[in-house]
VEXKE-754775 format. One record per residue: residue in one letter; x, y, z of N, C-alpha, C in turn. Coordinates in steps of 0.05 Angstrom, whole numbers, padded with zeros to 5 digits, always signed. Example, Ala and Ser with C-alpha at 12.3 -4.5 7.8 and 13.67 -1.06 7.14 Angstrom:
# residues 2
a+00264-00114+00156+00246-00090+00156+00264-00066+00156 s+00257-00045+00142+00273-00021+00143+00258+00001+00157 
# end
This chain:
# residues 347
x+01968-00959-00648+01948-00963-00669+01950-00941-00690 x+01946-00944-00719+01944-00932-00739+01914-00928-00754 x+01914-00909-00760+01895-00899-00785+01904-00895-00813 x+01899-00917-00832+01902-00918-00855+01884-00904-00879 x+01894-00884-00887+01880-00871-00919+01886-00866-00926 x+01884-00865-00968+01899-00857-00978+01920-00869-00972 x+01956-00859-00979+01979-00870-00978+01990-00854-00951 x+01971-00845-00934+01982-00835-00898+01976-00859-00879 x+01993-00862-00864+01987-00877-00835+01999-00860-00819 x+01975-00843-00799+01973-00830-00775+01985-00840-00757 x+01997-00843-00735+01989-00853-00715+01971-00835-00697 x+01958-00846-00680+01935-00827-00669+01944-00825-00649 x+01975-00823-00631+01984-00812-00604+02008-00789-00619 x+02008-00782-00644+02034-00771-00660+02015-00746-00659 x+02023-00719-00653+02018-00690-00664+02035-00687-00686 x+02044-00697-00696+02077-00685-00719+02061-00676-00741 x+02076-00666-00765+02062-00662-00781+02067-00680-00802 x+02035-00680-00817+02031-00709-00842+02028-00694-00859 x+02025-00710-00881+02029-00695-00911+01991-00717-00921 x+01978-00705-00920+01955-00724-00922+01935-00701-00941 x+01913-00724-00951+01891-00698-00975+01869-00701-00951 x+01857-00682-00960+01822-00667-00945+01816-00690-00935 x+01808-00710-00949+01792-00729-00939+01807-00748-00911 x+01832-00751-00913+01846-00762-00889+01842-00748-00874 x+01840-00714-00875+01848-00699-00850+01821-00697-00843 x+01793-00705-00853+01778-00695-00834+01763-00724-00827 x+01776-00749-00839+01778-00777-00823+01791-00777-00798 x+01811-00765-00794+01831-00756-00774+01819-00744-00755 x+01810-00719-00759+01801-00708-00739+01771-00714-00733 x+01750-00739-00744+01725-00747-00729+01741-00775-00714 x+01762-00785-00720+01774-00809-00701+01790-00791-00678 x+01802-00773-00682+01813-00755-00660+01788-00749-00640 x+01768-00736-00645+01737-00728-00638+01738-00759-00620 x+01721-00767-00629+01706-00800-00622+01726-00803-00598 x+01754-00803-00603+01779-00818-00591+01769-00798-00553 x+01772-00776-00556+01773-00751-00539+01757-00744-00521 x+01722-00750-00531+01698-00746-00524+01683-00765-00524 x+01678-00779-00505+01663-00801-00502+01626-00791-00513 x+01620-00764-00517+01598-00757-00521+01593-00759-00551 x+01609-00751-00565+01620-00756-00595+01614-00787-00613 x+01591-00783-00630+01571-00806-00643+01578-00793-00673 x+01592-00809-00682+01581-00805-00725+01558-00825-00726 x+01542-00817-00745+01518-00826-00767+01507-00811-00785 x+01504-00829-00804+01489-00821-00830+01491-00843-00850 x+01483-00844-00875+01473-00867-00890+01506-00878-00897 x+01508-00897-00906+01527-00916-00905+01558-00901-00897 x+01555-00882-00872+01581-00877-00860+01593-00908-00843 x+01576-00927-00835+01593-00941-00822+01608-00969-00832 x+01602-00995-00853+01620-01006-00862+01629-01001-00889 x+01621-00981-00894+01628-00976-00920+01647-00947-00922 x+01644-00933-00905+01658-00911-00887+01646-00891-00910 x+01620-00880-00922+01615-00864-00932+01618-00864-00960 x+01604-00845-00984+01605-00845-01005+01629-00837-01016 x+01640-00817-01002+01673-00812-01002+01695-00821-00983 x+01678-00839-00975+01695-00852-00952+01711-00838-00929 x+01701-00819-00921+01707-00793-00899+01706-00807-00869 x+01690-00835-00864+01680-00842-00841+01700-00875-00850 x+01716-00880-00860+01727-00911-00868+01751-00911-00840 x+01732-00937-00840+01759-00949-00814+01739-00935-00790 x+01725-00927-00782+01716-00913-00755+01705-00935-00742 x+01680-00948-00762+01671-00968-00740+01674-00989-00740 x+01701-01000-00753+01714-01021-00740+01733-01008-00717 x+01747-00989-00713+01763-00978-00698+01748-00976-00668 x+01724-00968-00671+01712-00952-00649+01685-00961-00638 x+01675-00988-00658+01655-01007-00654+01622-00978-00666 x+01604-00993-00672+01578-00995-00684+01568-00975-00657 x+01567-00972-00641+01556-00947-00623+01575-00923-00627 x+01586-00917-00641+01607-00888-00648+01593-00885-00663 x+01596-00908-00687+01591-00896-00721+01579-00913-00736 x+01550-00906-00739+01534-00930-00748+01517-00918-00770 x+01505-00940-00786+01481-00927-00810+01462-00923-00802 x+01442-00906-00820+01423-00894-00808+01405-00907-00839 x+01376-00903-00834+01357-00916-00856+01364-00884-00872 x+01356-00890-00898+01358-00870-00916+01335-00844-00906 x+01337-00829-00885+01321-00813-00884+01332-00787-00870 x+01337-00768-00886+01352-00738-00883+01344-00733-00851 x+01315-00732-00855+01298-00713-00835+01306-00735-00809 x+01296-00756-00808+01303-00770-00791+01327-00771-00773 x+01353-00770-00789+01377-00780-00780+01380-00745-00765 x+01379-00723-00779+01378-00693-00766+01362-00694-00732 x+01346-00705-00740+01321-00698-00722+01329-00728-00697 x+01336-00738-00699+01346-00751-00681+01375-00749-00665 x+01391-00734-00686+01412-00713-00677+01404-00695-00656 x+01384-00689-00659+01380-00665-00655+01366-00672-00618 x+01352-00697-00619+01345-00703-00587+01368-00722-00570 x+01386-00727-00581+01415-00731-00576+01430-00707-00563 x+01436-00683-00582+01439-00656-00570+01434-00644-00546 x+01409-00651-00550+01385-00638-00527+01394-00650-00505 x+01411-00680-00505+01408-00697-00476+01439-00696-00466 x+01453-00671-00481+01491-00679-00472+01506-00689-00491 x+01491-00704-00511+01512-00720-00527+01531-00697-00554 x+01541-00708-00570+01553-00689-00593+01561-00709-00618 x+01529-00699-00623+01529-00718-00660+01542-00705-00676 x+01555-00717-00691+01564-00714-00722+01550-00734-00745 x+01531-00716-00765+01518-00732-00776+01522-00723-00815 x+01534-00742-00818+01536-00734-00853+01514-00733-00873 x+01496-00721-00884+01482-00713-00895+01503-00725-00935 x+01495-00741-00950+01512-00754-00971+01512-00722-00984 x+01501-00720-00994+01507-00689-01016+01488-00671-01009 x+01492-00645-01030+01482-00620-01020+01450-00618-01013 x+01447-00625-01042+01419-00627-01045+01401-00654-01035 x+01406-00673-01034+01404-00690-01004+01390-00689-00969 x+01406-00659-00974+01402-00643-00947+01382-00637-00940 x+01364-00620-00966+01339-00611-00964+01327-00623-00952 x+01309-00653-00952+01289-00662-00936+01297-00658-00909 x+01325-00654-00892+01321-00645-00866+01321-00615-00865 x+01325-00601-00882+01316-00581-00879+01297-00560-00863 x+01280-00571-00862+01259-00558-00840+01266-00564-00813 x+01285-00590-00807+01295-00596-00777+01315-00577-00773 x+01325-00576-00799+01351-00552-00793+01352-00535-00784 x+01323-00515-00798+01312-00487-00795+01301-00483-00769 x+01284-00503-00774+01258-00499-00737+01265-00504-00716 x+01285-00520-00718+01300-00542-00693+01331-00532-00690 x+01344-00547-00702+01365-00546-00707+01383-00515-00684 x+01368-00495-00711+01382-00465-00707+01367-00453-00684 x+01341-00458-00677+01330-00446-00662+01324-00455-00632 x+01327-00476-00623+01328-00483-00591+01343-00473-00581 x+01366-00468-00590+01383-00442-00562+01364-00418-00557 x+01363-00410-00576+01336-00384-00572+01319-00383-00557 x+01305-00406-00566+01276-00416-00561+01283-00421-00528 x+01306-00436-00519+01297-00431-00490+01315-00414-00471 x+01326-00397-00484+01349-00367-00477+01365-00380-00465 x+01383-00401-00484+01414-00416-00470+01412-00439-00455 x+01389-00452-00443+01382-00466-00426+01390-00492-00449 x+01375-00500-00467+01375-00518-00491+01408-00512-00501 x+01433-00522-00511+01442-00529-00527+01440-00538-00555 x+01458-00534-00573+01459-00554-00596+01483-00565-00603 x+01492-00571-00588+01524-00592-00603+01533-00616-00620 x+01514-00601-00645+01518-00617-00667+01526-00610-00688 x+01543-00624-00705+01560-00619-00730+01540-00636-00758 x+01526-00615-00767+01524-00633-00796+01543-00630-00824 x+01551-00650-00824+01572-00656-00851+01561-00648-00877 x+01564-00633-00897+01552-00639-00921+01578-00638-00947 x+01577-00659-00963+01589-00647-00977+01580-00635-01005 x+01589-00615-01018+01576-00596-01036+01596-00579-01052 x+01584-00574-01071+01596-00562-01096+01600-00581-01125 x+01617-00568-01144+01618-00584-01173+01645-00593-01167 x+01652-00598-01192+01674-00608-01200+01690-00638-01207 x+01675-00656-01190+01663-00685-01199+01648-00697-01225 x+01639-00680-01245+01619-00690-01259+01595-00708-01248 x+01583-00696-01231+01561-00710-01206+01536-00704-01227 x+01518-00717-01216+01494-00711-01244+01471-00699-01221 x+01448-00699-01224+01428-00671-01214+01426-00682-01178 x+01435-00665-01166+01424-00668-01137+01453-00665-01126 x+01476-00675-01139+01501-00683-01132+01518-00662-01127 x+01517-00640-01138+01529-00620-01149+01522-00599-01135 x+01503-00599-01126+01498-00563-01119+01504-00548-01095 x+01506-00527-01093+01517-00509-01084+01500-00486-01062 x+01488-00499-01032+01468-00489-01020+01472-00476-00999 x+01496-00462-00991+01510-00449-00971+01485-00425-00967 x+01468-00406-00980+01466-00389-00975+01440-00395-00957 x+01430-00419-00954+01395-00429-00948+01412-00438-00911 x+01434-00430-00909+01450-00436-00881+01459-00419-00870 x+01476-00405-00895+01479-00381-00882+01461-00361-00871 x+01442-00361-00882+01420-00336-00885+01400-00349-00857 x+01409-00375-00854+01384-00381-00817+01412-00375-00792 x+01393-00354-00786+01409-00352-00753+01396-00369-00726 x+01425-00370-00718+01424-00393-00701+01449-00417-00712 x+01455-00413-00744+01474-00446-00749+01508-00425-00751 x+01518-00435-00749+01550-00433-00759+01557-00448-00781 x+01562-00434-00804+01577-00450-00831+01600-00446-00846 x+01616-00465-00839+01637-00467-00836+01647-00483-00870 x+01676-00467-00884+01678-00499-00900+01707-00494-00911 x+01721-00506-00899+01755-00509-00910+01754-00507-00933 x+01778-00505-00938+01799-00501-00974+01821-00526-00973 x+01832-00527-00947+01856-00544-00941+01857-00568-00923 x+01866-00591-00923+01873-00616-00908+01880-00594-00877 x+01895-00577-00881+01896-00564-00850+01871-00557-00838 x+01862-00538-00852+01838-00527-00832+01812-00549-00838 x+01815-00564-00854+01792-00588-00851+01807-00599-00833 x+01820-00607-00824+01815-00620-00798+01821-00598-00765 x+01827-00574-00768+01827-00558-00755+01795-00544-00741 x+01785-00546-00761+01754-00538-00765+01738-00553-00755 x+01740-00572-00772+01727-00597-00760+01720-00605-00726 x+01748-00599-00716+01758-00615-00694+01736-00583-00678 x+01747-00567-00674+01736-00535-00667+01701-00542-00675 x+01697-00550-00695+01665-00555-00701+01650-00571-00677 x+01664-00590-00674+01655-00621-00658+01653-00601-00627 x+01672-00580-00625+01673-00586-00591+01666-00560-00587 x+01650-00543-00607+01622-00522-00601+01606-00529-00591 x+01590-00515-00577+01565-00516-00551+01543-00518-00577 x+01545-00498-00602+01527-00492-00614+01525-00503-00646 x+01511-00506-00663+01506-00519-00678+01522-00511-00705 x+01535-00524-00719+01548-00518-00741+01539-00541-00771 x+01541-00524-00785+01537-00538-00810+01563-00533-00833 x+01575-00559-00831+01601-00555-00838+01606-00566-00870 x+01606-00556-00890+01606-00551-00921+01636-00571-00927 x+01631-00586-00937+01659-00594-00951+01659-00603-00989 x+01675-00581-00993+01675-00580-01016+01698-00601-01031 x+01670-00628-01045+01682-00648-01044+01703-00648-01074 x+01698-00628-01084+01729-00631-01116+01750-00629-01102 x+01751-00616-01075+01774-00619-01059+01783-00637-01035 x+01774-00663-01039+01776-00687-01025+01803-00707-01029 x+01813-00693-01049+01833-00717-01058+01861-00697-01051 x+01860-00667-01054+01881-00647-01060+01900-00653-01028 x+01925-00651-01028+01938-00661-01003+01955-00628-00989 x+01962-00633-00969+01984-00625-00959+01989-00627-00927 x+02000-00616-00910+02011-00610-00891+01989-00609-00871 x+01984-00620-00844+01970-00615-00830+01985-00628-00799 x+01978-00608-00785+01986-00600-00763+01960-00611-00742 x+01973-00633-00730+01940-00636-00707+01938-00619-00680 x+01963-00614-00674+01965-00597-00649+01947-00565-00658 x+01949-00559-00685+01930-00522-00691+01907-00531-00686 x+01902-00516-00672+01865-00517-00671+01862-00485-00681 x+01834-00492-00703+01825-00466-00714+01806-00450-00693 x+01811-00424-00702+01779-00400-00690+01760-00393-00712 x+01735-00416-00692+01712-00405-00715+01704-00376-00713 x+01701-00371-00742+01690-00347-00746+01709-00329-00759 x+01739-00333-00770+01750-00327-00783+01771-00329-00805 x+01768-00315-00828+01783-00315-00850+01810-00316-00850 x+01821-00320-00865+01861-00319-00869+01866-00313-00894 x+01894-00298-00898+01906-00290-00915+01917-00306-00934 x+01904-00322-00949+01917-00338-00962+01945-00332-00983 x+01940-00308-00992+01964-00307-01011+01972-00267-01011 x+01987-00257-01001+01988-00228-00999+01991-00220-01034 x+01980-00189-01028+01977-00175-01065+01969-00145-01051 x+01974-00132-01067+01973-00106-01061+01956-00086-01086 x+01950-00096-01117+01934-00086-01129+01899-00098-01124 x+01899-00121-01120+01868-00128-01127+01865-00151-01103 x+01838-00164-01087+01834-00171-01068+01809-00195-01079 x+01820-00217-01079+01804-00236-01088+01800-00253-01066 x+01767-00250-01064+01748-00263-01038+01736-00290-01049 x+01741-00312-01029+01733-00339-01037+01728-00360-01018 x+01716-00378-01015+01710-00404-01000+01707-00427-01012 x+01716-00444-01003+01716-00470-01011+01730-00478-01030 x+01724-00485-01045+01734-00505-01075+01738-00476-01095 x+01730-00448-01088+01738-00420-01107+01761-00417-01091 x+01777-00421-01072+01797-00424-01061+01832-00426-01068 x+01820-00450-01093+01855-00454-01108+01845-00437-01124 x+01813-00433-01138+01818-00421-01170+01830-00400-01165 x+01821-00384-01146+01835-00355-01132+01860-00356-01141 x+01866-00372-01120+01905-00379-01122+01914-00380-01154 x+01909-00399-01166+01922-00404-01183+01908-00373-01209 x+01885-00365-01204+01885-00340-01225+01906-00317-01219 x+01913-00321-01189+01941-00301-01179+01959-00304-01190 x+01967-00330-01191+01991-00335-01202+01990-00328-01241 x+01970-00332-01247+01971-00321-01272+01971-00292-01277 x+01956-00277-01264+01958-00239-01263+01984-00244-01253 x+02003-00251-01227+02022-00238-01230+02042-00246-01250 x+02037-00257-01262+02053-00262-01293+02048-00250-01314 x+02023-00223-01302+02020-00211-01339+02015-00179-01307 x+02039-00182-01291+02042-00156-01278+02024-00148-01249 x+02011-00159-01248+01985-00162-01225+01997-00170-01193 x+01989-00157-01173+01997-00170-01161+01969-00164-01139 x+01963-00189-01132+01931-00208-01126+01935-00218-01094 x+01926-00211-01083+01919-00228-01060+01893-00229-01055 x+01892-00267-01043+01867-00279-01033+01864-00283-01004 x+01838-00280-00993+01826-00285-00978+01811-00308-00975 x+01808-00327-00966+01800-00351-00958+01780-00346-00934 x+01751-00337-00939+01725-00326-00915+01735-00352-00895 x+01729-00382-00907+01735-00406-00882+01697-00403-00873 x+01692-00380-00861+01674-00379-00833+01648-00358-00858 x+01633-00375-00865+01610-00360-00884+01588-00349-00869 x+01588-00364-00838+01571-00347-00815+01580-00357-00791 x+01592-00337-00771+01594-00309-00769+01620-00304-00790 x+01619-00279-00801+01634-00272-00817+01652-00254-00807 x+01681-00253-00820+01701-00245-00813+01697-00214-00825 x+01686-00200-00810+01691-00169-00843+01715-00159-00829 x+01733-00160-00802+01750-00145-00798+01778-00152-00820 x+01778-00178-00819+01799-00184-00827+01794-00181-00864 x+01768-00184-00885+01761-00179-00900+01756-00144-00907 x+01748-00138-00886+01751-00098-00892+01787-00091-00898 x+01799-00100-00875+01823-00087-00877+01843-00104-00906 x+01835-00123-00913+01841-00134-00936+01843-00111-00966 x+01813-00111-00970+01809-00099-00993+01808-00071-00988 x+01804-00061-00965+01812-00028-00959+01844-00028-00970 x+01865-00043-00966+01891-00044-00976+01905-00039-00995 x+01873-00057-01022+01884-00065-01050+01861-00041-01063 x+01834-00035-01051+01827-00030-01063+01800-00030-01090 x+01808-00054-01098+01797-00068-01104+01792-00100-01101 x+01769-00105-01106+01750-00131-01100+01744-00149-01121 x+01747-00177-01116+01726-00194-01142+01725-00214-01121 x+01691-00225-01112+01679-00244-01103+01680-00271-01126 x+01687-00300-01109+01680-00320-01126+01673-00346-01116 x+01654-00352-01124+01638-00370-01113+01624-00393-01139 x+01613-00414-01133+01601-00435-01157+01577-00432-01151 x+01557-00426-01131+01536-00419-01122+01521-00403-01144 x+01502-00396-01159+01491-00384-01178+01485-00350-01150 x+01490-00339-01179+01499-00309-01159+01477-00284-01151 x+01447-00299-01166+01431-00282-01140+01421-00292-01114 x+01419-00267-01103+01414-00273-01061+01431-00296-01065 x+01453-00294-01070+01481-00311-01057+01497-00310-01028 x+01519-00317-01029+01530-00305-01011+01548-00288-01027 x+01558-00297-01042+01572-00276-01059+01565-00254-01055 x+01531-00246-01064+01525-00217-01060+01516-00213-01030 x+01519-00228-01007+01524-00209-00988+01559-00201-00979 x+01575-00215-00984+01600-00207-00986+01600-00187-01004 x+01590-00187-01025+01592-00159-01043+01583-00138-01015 x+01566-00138-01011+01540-00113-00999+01561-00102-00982 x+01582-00121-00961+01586-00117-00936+01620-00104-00942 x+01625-00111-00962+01646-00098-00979+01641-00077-00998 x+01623-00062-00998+01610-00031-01011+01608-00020-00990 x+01588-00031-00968+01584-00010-00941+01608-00012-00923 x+01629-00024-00922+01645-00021-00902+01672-00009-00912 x+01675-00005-00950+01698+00005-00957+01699+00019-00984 x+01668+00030-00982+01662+00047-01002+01677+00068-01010 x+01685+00087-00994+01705+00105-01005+01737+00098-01000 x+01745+00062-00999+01771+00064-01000+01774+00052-01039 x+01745+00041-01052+01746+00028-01068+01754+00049-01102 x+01775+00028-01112+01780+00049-01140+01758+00036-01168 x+01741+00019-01151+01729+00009-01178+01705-00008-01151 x+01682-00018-01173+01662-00031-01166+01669-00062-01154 x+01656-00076-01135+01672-00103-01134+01655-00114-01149 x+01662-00139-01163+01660-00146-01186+01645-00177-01164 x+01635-00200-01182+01627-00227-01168+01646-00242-01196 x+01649-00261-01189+01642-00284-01212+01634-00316-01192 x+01611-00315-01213+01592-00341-01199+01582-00355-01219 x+01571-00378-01203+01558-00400-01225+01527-00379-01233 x+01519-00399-01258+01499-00378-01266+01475-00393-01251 x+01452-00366-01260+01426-00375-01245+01411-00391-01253 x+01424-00425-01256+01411-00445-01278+01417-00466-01260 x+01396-00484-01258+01394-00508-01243+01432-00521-01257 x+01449-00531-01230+01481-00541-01242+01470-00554-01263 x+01496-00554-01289+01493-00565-01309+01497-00601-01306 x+01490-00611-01332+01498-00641-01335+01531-00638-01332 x+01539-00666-01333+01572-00667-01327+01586-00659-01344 x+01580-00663-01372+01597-00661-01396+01593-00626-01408 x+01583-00611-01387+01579-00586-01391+01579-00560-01367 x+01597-00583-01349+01599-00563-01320+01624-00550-01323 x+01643-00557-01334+01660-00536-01331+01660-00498-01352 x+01629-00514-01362+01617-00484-01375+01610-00468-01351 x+01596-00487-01338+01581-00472-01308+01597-00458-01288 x+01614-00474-01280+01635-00462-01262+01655-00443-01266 x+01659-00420-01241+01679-00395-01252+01702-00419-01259 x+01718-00405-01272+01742-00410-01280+01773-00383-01283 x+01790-00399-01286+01814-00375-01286+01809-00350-01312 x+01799-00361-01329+01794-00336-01349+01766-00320-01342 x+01748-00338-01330+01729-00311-01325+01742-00297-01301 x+01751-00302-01273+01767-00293-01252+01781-00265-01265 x+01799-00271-01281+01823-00251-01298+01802-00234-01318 x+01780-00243-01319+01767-00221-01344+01756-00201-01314 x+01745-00208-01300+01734-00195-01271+01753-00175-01264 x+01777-00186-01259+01798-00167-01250+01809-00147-01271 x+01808-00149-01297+01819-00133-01313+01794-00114-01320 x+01772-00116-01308+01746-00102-01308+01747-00079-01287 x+01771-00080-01266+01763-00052-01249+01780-00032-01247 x+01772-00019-01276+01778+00003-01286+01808+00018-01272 x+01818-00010-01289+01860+00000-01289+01861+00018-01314 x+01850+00022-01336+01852+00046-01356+01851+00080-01326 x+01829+00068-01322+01828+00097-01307+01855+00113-01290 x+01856+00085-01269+01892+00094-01255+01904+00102-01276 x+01914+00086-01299+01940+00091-01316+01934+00127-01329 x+01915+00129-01339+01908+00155-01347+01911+00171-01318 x+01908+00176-01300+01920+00182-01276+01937+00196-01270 x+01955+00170-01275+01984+00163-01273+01991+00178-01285 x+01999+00178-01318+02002+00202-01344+01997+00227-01336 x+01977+00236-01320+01971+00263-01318+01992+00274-01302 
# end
């Protein structure tokens, strides 16, 4: 049997490696899930014959029949909160929440429930559930579609939030998401749904940590999600006017990687955070904070952010005002005070 998306056909007894975009690989890895774990249930609003608004859930419940992967009535709180006594009884929901802002009305199941019954009964209670969201710009999405709410997840203890860059670790993650004891809220940053490459089903990821996406030895550019290629590709532009840039890819926005992020920018030196998130009480600025107190005296300059601004996301025909981009990225980096080294240097 095959799984068809996009121009990939899987086979689902094949580990080899496929050349498939985001959205196959983390189709892949909830039919891998489902396939594996008989405890393993998708739902959420038209994930089942329609396979979702981005079609992330297409083909599941014909494949796997209407008790895997079924619709739920339009109600956030509901579909969470029924996750959530699912959890409680052994099972392991995966439930897609359509966009960011969306999310909110389960929100309070998230906060009260969700993150806090392991606590609440010291380990006895579980939560083995994965909520899907997908989030960020780059679509021309209009108000609700677009936004960017990582920090209202990050900031409750008790969830894990998790959110790929790549077809690999989206379905690496994913798969590692599903078969946690504890509750994850897994971010998929949907401008990067279509972008393809290489994915390996046999890697399974470790939550809770960052990777080296691109080595550099002057400047240390910190990023998640969909700020991920801008990273990359503003590298590739500094090292064409002399720069040489490496990114970090966080992956894991709670628990956070600072070992592998300390010894990063302790290296280069210098820092620039980037994120689409509007940049107060971000995460951006706790990645700033945790990158001042942990490598304050290795730093030759201030770490810099570039973020979306503090303005409800723009309309479509004016988001790519809103969103960092490669020239603000490169104005960031040419901001930490390289006059100073070169005068230095001269002396």
């Amino acid at each position: 049997m095959t799984i068809a998306h996009d121009d990939v056909r899987v086979d689902e007894r094949s580990t080899s490696v496929s050349t498939m975009s985001m959205a196959a690989a983390l189709n892949l890895a909830l039919a891998d899930a489902i396939q594996s774990d008989p405890e393993v249930v998708v739902f959420g609003e038209d994930v089942g014959a329609l396979g979702g608004v981005f079609r992330i859930t297409d083909g599941l419940t014909a494949r796997f029949g209407e008790e895997r992967c079924f619709d739920t009535p339009l109600a956030e709180s509901g579909i969470v909160g029924t996750a959530v006594g699912m959890a409680m009884n052994g099972m392991r929901p995966v439930v897609e929440l359509q966009f960011d802002a969306f999310a909110l009305p389960a929100f309070e199941q998230i906060v009260s429930h969700v993150a806090k019954l392991g606590n609440r009964t010291r380990g006895v209670v579980r939560m083995p559930l994965v909520i899907r969201i997908p989030f960020g710009g780059g679509i021309g999405g209009v108000e609700h579609h677009c936004d960017s709410s990582e920090a209202y997840y990050a900031h409750t203890p008790g969830l894990t939030v998790l959110s790929p860059s790549t077809p690999q670790d989206a379905y690496s993650m994913l798969r590692a998401a599903i078969a946690s004891p504890d509750p994850v809220v897994f971010l998929e940053p949907k401008k990067l749904y279509w972008t393809k490459g290489e994915v390996d089903t046999s890697v399974m990821a470790e939550v809770g940590t960052a990777r080296i996406a691109r080595d550099g030895t002057d400047v240390t550019l910190l990023a998640y999600g969909a700020s991920v290629p801008l990273a990359l590709e503003a590298a590739e532009v500094a090292a064409s006017e002399g720069r040489s840039v490496q990114v970090v890819d966080i992956r894991s926005l709670s628990p956070f990687d600072d070992a592998t992020v300390t010894a990063a920018v302790r290296a280069t030196g210098r820092a620039v955070v980037i994120a689409e998130a509007p940049g107060y009480a971000s995460v951006a600025s706790e990645i700033q904070a945790r990158v001042f107190e942990r490598c304050f005296e290795y730093l030759e300059a201030p770490v810099r952010r570039v973020t979306g601004f503090d303005t409800p996301f723009a309309p479509p025909k004016l988001e790519h005002w809103y969103l960092p981009d490669v020239d603000r990225v490169l104005d960031a980096i040419d901001s930490l005070h390289w006059e100073d080294e070169c005068r230095e240097d001269e002396s």
